[in-house]
N, C-alpha and C positions, 0 to 999 in steps of 0.2 A: 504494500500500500504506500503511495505517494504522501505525503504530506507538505502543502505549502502551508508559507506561515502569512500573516495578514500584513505583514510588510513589504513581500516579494507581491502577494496578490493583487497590493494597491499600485504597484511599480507594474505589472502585470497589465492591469486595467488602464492605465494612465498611457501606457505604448499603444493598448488598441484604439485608445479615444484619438489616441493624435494621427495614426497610419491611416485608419477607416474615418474620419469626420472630417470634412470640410469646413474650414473657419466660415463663421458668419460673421455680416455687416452689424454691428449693433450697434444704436446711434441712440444719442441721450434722449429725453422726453423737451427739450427745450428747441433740437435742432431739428425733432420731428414737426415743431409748432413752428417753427421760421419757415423750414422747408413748408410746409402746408400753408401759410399765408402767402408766400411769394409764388406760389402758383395759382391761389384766388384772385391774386390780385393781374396775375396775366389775365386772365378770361375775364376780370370786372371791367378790364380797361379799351375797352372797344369804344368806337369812335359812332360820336350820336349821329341818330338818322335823320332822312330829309325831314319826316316833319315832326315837329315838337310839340309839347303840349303846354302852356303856358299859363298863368293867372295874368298875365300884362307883359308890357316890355317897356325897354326903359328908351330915355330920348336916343341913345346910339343905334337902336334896335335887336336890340339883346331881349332875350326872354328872362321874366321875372318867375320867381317860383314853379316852374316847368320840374316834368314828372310825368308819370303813363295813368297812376290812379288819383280822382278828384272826383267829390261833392257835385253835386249835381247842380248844373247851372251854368254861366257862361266862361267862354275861353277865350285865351287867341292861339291860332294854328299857327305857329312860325314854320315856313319852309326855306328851306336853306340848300341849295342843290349845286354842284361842282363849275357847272355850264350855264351859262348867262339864259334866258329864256325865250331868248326867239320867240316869241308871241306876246299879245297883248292882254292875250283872255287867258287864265288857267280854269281848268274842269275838276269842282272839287266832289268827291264820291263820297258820300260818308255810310257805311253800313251796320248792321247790328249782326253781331256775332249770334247765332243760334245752331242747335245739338247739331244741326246736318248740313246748314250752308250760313251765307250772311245775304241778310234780305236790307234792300236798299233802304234810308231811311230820306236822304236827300242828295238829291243834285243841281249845284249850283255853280256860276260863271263868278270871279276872282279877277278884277281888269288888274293890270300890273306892268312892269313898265321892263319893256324886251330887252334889252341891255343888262338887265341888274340878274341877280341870281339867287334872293331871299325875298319873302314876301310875306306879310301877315294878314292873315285869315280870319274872321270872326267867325266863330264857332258855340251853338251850345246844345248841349244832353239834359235833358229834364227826365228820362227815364233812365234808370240804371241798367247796367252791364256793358257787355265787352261790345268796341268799336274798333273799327279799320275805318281808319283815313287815307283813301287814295288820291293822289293830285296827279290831273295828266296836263301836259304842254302842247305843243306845236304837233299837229297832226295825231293829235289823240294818241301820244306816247306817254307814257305812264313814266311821270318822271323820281314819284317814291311813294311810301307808305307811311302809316304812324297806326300803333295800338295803343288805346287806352280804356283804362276800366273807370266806367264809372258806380259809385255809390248812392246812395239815399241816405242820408245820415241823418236827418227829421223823423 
């Protein structure tokens, strides 16, 4: 009969964890939470779309309190789009999100001024829930969109 002693066994043990185990990555709990912030923060940082949703704008033409969910009531539609407008009329779609498609709510003409490439929209929701704001340009080219939810907070 063989007998090892518990000193040889652990010197034993120790040679097979190190031949058969592959080191692992272990990273502290502080650099798991840097790491995880710094990649939220890639995908939060996307560049706003053409159109915004606004409580007002200021004299520059900048949008004041803008955001996707608001109270029900009135807005301004800021549109901001890369390429100047080539037309004088914009075509603005406004629909209401429902379980199986978006049913139109209004459509209306936006005069604006063909050279420029931002434009404000007066806009309002007195019924709640989800809207698409489409605006098309020059030959009925759909130049962007905008989602926004609205509320009933009364």
């Amino acid at each position: 009969m063989i007998m090892i002693s518990r000193e040889h066994s652990c010197k034993l043990s120790a040679s097979i964890k190190r031949k058969y185990h592959k080191p692992v990555l272990y990273l502290s709990l502080p650099l798991y939470l840097v790491l995880f912030l710094m990649i939220g923060m890639l995908f939060s940082c996307k560049k706003d779309g053409p159109v915004a949703f606004c409580e007002g704008i200021d004299p520059q033409g900048k949008g004041i309190n803008c955001g996707t969910k608001f109270s029900t009531g009135d807005l301004t539609g800021v549109i901001n789009v890369p390429e100047r407008f080539e037309t004088e009329n914009l075509r603005i779609v406004v629909s209401r999100k429902t379980r199986y498609k978006n049913e139109k709510v209004t459509d209306f003409s936006q005069k604006v001024t063909s050279d420029h490439s931002t434009a404000t929209v007066p806009l309002s929701f007195y019924i709640e829930g989800d809207y698409v704001v489409d605006v098309f340009g020059k030959d009925d080219r759909i130049l962007g969109s905008g989602n926004i939810m609205v509320v009933d907070t009364y």
